[in-house]
N, C-alpha and C positions, 0 to 999 in steps of 0.2 A: 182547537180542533182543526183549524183551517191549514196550520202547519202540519198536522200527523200526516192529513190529508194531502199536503205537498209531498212530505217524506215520502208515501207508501207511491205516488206519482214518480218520483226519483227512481227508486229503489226499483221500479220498474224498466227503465233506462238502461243500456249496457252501458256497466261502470267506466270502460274503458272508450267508450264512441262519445258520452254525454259531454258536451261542451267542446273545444277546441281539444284536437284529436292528442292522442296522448305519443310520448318520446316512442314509444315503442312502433307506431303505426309510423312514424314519420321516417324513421330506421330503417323500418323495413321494405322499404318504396321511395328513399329519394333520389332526385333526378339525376343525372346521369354529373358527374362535377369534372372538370379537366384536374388532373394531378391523383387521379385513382379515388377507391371507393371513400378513404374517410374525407374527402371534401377540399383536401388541399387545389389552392390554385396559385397561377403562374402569376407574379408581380405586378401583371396589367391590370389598371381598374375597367374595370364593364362601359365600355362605348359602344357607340353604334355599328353594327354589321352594313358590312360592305352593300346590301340590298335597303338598306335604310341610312344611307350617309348621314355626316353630318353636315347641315345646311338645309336640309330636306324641310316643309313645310309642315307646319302643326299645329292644329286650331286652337283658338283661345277660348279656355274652357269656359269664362264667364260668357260671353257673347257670339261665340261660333264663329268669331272671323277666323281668318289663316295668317300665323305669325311665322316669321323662320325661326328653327331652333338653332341656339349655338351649337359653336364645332364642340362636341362634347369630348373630344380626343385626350385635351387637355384639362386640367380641373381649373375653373372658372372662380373669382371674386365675385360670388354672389351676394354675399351678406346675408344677414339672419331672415330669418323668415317672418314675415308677418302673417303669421296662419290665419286671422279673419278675415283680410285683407284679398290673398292670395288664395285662399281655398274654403269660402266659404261654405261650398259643400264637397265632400269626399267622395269619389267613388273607388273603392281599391281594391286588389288583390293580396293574397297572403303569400308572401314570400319565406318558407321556413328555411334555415340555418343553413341545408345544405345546399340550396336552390344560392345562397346570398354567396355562398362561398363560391360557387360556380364558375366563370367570368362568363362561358360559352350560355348560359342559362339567365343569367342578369340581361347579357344583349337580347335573348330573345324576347325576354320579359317587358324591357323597354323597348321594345318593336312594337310590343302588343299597344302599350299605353301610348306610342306616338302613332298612333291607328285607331285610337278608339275613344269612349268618353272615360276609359282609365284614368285617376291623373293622384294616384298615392298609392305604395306601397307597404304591407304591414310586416315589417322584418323580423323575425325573430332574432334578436338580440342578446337576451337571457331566458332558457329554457329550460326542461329537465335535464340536457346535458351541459350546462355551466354555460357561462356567455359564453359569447359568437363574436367576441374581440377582444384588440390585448388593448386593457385597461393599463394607464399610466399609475395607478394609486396599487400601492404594492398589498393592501390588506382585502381589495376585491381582487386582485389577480387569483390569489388562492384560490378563488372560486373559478377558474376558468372550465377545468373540466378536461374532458378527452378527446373530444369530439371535433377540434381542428378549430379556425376560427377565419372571419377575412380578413384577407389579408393587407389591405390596406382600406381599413373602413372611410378615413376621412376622400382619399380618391372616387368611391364608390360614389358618395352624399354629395360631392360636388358633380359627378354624371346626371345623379337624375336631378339635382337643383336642376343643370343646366337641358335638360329635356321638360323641366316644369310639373318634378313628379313631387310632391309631398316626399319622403321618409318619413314612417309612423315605428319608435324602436317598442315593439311585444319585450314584456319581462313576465315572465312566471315567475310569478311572487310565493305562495304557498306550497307548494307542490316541488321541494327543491332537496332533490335525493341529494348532490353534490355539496351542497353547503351542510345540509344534516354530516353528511362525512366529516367535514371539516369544523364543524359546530356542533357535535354533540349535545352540548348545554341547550341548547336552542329547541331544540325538539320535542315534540310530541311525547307523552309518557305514555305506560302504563300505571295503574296502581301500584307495581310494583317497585317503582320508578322504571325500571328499564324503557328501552326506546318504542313506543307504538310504531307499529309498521301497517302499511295495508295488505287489501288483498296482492299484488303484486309483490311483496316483502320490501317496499322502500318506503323510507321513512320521512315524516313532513314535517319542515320546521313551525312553530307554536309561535300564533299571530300577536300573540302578546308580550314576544319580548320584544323590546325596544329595540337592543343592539340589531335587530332584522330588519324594522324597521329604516334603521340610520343608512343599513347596509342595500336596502331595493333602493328609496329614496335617494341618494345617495350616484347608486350606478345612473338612475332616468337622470340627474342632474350633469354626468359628466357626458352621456348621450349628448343630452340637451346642446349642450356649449361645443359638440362634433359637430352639429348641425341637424339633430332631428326636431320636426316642429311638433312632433306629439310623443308621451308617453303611454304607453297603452297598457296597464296591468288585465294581466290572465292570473287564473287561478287564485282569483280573491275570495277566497272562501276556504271552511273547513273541511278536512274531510267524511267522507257518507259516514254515518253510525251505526254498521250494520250489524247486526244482533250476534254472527257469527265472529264478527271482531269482538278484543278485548278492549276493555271499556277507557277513552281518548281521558286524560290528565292535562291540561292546561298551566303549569306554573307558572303565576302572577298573575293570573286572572282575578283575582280580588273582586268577587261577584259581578264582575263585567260583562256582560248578553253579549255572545257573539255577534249579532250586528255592529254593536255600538260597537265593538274593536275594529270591527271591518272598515265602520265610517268613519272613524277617528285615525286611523291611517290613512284613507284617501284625504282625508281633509290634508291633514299635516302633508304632504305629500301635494297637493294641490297649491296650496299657499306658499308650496317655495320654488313651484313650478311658475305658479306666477310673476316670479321675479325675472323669469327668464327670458317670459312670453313664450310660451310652450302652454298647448293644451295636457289636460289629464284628464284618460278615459280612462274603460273600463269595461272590462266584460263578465256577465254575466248570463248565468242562465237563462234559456227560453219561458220557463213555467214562472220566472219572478213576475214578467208583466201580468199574469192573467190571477193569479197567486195570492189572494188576501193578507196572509201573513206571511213569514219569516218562514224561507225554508228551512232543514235543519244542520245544512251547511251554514248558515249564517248570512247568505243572502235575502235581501228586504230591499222592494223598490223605497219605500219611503225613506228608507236609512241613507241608501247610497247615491240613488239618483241627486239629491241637493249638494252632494260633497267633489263633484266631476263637473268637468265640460260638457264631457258626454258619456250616453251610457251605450255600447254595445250588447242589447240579448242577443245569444246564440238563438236564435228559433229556425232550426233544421227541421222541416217535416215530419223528418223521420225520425225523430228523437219522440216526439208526440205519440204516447199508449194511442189507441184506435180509441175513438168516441171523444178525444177531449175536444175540446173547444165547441164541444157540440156537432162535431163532424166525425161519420164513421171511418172515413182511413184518412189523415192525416196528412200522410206520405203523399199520395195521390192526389191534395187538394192544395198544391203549393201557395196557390194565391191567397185564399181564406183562411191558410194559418198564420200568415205574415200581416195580409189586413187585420182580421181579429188581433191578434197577437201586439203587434205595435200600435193599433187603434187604444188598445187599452192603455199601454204607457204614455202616450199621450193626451188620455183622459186623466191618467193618476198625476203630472206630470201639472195637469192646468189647474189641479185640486192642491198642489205644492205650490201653486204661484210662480210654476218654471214653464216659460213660454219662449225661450231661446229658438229660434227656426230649426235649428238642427242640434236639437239637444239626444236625439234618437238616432243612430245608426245600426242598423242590424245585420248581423252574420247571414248569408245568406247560402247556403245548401250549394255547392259546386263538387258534389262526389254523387255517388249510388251506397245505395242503402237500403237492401229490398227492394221492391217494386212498387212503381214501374223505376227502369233505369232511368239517371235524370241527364238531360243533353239541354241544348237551347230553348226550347219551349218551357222548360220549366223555369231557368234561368229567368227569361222573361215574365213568367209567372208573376216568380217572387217580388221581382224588379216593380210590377203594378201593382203587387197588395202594398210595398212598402208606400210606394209614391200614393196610392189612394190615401191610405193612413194618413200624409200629410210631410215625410219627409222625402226627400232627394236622396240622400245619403246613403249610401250601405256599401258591404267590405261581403267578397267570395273569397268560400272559405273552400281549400283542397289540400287536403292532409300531405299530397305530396306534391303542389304549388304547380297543377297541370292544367292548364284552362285553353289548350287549341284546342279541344272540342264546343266550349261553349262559345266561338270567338262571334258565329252569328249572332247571339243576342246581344251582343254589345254595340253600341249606336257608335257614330264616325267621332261624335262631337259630345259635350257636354250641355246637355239641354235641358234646363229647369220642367221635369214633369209631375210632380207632386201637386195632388189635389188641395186648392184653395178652400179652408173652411171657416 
């Protein structure tokens, strides 16, 4: 009951706004890229603007003192990353594909973060338009896609080492029209066999085949050994089951509950991450924390949350029907859907025996979405229901990677405010 209950909560949701914004919204609004519209850029990796040199001063995010940053001109011998160590807690922004491709839109980006308690960025890596680099391994190149790529990623990873930003590479894992292209086999069925497609007519590869598996895992591994200290899976989950669709086909599913496949690739996926020292997150819907069971995409706090480092819910306000959480608009109540919201996965969270400090980072609302418009106040909102809940940590999220309007809520320094409980 508790799932139909989630479903009919979903199904209320626009399909195409719920969770991390979709290829289409990010198309149609990205930032401005030097080398024309599809995102080519000029050979230079992303250093500092002449208004933010290199040398300029920048606080140290564990303790608030003022360190100098290197000259970022150049790419730096940083060495691997020790993400405990070095970034025990996250605050980031989301950087999508064409913003990474950018150079002019990278310097800005890293302006912001050496200005603020910024100090990680969430790259999109692999997306719905195929990665966003040219892979060495000739059997994910195939998958590269259309959509242009940067152009020298390892220069890029060694900028913000050397400004002291995290790299977090996003892979959309399920949701993957380009690999469906080139993997047929792979795919979603119909009864009929032919390819299930959704309401937008693309087609999503079937979480149960293995060879998909080898092939997400796989790319976050060669990330990894570039230089990124986290892999971050989106779109781990099935697609909606909407009654107007034909009915989703799973081959090799061998009576296997969609959760269990979902946690059984983050594990596997986990355990080889660890080799690397590399975290593995993961995002997730908003309604899973508060959600008793399994929604009917396949997401389940109990399933997934013990198989990660960390688990990212999306809990956007405005994703929330009116009345849930017990509050009549949602949208307007930024604080109290983020306290409730992460309050509870941190309840379900001490019921698992998982008590990591920052096992919880949440998506936090950096766009409009109905009313009221959202600017700095809300920003800040959200910022305090997370930290009452109990964590520090959370990632803003804007569909097309624009955040100088929210830049007043953002503090100079990185300053532990998460309520002790």
């Amino acid at each position: 009951m508790l799932a139909r209950l989630a479903a009919v909560a979903l199904l209320l949701l626009s399909p195409s706004l719920i969770g991390c914004s979709t290829a289409a919204e990010r198309a149609a609004n990205p930032p401005v890229a030097e080398g024309g519209a599809s995102g080519a850029t000029s050979s230079a990796s992303p250093a500092k603007s002449a208004t933010s040199a290199a040398g300029e001063q920048r606080r140290d995010s564990a303790a608030g003192s003022v360190r100098s940053a290197p000259d970022a001109g150049a790419p730096a011998d940083v060495g691997p990353i020790d993400v405990d160590k070095e970034f025990p807690v996250v605050r980031a922004l989301y950087v999508n594909r064409f913003a990474a491709q950018s150079t002019k839109r990278m310097r800005q980006l890293i302006k912001m973060a050496d200005e603020t308690e910024i100090n990680a960025f969430v790259i999109d890596m692999k997306d719905e338009f195929g990665l966003n680099y040219k892979s060495s391994n000739p059997e994910f190149a195939r998958n590269a896609g259309t959509a242009g790529t940067v152009r020298d990623l390892r220069a890029m990873l060694d900028t913000l080492r050397a400004h002291k930003i995290l790299p977090i590479a996003r892979l959309v894992v399920f949701k993957d029209s380009v690999t469906a292209r080139n993997h047929p086999d792979w795919t979603i069925r119909r009864q009929d066999n032919s390819i299930w497609r959704d309401k937008q007519g693309l087609a999503w590869v079937n979480p149960y085949h293995r060879g998909l598996w080898s092939y997400n895992v796989g790319v976050g591994e060669e990330l990894a050994k570039m230089g990124f200290g986290e892999i971050q899976f989106d779109y781990i989950r099935f697609p909606e089951p909407y009654a107007s669709l034909p009915k989703q086909v799973f081959p090799g599913s061998n009576g296997v509950a969609k959760p269990d496949v979902l946690a059984a690739f983050l594990k596997e996926a986990d355990a080889r991450y660890d080799k690397l020292g590399v975290r593995t997150t993961a995002d997730i819907f908003g309604l899973v924390t508060t959600v008793g069971g399994a929604l009917e995409v396949g997401q389940s706090w109990e399933k997934i949350s013990p198989t990660v480092d960390v688990v990212l819910p999306m809990v956007y306000p405005s994703h929330y029907p009116r009345g849930s959480l017990g509050l009549a608009s949602p949208n307007a109540d930024p604080y109290n859907v983020i306290r409730i919201a992460i309050t509870r996965a941190r309840e379900r969270d001490k019921k698992l025996g998982i008590t990591t400090p920052e096992h919880v980072r949440p998506w936090l609302q950096a766009f409009t979405l109905g009313k009221p418009p959202y600017g700095p106040a809300e920003i800040e909102a959200q910022k305090k229901g997370a930290y009452d809940a109990g964590y520090d940590g959370w990632v803003l999220w804007s569909p097309g990677s624009k955040y100088e309007i929210f830049l007043p809520a953002l503090e100079r320094t990185l300053v532990s405010r998460k309520k002790v409980s």
